[in-house]
C-alpha positions in Angstrom: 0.0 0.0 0.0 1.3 3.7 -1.0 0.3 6.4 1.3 0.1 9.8 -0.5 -0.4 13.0 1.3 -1.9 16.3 -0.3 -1.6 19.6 1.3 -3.3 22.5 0.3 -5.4 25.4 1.5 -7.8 25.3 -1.1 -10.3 22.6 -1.3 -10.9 22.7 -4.6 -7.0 22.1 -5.5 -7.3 19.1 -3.3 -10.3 17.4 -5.0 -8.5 18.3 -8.4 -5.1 16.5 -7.7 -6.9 13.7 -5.7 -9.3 12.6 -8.8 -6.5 12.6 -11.0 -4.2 10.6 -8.8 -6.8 8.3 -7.7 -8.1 7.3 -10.9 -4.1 6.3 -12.3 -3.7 4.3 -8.8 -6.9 2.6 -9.8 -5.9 2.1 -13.5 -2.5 0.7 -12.3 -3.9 -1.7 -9.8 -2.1 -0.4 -6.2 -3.3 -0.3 -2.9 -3.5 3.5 -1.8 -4.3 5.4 0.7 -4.5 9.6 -0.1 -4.8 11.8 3.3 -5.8 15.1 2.5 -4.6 18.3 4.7 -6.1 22.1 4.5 -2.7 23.7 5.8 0.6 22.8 7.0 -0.6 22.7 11.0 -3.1 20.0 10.1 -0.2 18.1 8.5 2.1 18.1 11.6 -0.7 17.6 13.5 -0.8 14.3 12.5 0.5 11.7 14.5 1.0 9.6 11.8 2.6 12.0 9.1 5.8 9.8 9.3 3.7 7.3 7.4 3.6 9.1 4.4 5.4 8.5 1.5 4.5 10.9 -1.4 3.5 14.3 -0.4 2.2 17.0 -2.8 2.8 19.9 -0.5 1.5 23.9 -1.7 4.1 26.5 -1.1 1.7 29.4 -0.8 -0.7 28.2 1.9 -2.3 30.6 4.7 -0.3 30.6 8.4 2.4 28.1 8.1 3.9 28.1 4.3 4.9 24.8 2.1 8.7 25.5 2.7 8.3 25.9 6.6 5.9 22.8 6.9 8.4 21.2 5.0 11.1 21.9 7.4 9.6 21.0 10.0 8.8 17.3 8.3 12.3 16.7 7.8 13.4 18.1 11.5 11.0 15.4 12.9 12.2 12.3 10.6 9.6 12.3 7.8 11.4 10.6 4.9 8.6 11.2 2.0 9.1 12.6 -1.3 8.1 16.1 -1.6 6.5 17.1 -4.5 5.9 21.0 -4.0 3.1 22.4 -5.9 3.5 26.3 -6.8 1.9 28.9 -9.1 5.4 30.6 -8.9 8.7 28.7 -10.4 10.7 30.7 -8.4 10.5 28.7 -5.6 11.3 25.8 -6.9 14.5 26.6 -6.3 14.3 26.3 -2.8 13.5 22.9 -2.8 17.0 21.9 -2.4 17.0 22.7 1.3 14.6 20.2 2.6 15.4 17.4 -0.6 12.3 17.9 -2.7 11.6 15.1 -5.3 9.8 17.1 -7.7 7.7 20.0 -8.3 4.4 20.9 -10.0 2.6 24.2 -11.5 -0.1 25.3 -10.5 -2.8 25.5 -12.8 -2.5 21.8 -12.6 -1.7 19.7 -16.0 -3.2 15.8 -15.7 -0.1 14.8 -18.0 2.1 16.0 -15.1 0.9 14.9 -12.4 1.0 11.4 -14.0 4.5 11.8 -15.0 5.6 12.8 -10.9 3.5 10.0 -9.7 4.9 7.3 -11.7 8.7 8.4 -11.5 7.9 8.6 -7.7 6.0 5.3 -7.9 9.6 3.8 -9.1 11.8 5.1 -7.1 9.6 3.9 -4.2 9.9 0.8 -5.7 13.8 0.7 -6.2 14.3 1.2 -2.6 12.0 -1.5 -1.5 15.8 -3.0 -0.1 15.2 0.1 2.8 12.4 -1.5 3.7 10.6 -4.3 5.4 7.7 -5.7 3.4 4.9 -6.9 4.9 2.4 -8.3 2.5 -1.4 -8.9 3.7 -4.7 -9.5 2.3 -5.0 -5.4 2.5 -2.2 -4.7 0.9 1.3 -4.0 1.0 2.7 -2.3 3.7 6.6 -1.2 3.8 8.2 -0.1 6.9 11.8 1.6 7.1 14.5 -0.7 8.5 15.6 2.6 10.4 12.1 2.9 11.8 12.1 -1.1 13.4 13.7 -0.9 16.9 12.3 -4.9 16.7 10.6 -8.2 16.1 8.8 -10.3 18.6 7.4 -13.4 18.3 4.2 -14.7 20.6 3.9 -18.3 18.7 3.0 -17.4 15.0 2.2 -14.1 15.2 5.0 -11.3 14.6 4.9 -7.8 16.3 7.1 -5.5 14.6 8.1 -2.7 17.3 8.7 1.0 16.2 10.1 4.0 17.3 6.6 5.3 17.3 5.5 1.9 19.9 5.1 2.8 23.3 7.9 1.9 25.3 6.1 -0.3 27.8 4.9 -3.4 25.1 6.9 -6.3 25.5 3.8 -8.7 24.6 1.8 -9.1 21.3 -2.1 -8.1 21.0 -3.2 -9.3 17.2 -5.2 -6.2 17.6 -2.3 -3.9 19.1 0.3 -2.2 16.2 1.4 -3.6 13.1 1.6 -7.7 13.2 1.7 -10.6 10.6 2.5 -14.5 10.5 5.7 -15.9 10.5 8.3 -17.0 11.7 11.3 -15.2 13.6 13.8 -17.3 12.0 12.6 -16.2 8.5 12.2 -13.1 8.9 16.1 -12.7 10.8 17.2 -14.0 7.2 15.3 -10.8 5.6 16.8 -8.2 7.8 20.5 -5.9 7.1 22.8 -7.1 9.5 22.4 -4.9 12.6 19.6 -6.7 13.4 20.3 -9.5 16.1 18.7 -12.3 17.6 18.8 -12.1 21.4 15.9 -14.5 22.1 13.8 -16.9 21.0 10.8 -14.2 20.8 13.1 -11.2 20.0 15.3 -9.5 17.1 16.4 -6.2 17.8 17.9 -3.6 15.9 21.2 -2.6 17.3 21.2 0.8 16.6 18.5 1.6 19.4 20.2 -1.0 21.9 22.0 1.5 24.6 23.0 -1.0 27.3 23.5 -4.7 27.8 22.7 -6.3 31.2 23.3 -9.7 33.1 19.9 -11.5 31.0 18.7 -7.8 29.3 19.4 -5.5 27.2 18.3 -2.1 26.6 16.9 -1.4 23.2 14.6 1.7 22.6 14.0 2.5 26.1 12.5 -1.1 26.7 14.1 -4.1 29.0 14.2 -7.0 26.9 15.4 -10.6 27.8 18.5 -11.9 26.4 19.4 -15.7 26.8 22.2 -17.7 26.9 22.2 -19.1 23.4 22.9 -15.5 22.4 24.9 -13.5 24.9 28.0 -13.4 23.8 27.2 -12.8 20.2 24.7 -9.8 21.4 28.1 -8.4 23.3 30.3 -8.4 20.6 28.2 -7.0 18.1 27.1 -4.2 20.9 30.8 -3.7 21.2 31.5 -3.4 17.8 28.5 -0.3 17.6 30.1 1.4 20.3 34.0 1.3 18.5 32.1 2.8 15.7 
C-alpha cells in the first residue's frame, strides 16, 4: 500500500489533484491510501505523518507556508518525497533545502501529475531493499529498517516494534500495532545485519540498543530478555557499535 499525502489550502486544488491521482492508482492496480490536509498545522498535526510516503505539499498556503511545513517534516524524521506544488517557479528553487523530489505548477496539467506519480512510484519501488515488506490480504505495507527498533514473536504471530511503539509493550495483542504471521527465523534472514537475535521471541535492531545487562538489554527505552544461546554474540556485536 502507497500512502500519498496532499496539502493544500484550497479545497478545490485538493479534490482536483486527488481525482487525478486516484483514478491512475486505480488504472495501475495499487493499494492506496491519499490523506488530504487544509494547511501545514493540520499536516504536523498528524501523529502519523511519518507514514507518508509521497507528499504533494502547496508553497503558498495561509499561516504556516509549504517551505516551513516542510522543514519541520524533515526536522522530525519524515522521509517522504516532496513534491511542491506552486503557481510561482521561483521557488522551486528552494526545494534543495529540505530534498524535494519534484515540483508541479499550478494551474494543474493531468499529464504532469501522472509523469511525478509514476517516477515517484519507481523510485519507491527501487528502494523497496530500505524496507521491510509486509504483504497482507489489505495490501502491502513497507516499513523503514531505520524505523524497526524490533521483532517479537508470541507463537506465530510477529509484532514488529517501532520507534513510534510505546515503550512499555513487551507482549503481542493481534489487535495492538502492526503484526503478521511468521516465523522469527525467517524473517532474521530478511533483515540488514544490525539486526540480532537475542531470544527466542526477539530481534532487535542494534542501533537503538544502549545498554547490555546480566539476561537484558536495553533497546529503545525497553528491557528485553536476552538468553544464553545468544549473549556473547549480542556483546560483541554491541561492542562493535560502540568502537564505531
Amino acid at each position: 500500500m502507497v500512502i500519498i499525502g496532499i496539502c493544500d489550502d484550497q479545497q478545490n486544488m485538493r479534490n482536483n489533484l486527488r481525482k487525478v491521482l486516484e483514478l491512475k492508482l486505480q488504472l495501475m492496480g495499487l493499494d492506496y491510501l491519499i490523506k488530504e490536509y487544509g494547511s501545514g498545522e493540520a499536516l504536523l498535526a498528524d501523529r502519523d505523518f511519518d507514514r507518508l510516503e509521497l507528499l504533494f505539499l502547496d508553497i503558498e498556503m495561509k499561516g504556516m507556508s509549504g517551505m516551513d511545513t516542510a522543514k519541520a517534516l524533515r526536522k522530525n524524521g519524515s522521509k517522504a518525497m516532496i513534491i511542491f506544488v506552486t503557481a510561482y517557479p521561483d521557488f522551486v528553487f528552494q526545494g534543495y533545502e529540505v530534498h524535494a523530489f519534484h515540483y508541479i505548477l499550478k494551474p494543474y496539467e493531468e499529464k504532469k501529475i501522472i509523469q511525478v506519480l509514476e517516477q515517484g512510484l519507481e523510485k519507491l519501488t527501487s528502494d523497496d531493499r530500505q524496507f521491510y515488506i509486509i504483504k497482507q490480504k489489505s495490501g502491502v505495507y513497507r516499513i523503514p529498517f531505520d524505523n524497526i527498533t524490533a521483532f517479537c514473536s508470541d507463537r506465530r504471530i510477529i509484532k514488529v516494534l517501532t520507534v513510534d511503539t510505546p515503550n512499555d509493550i513487551t507482549s503481542i495483542n493481534e489487535n495492538d500495532g502492526i503484526h503478521f504471521y511468521g516465523k522469527l527465523a525467517e524473517v532474521e534472514q530478511e533483515l540488514p545485519g544490525y539486526f540480532i537475535r537475542i531470544h527466542n521471541r526477539w530481534l532487535v535492531n542494534l542501533n537503538f540498543v544502549t545498554a547490555v545487562e546480566k539476561d537484558t538489554c536495553i533497546c529503545s527505552e525497553m528491557s528485553l530478555p536476552v538468553s544464553r544461546t545468544y549473549k556473547q554474540a549480542l556483546e560483541i556485536a554491541f561492542a562493535r557499535i560502540l568502537l564505531g
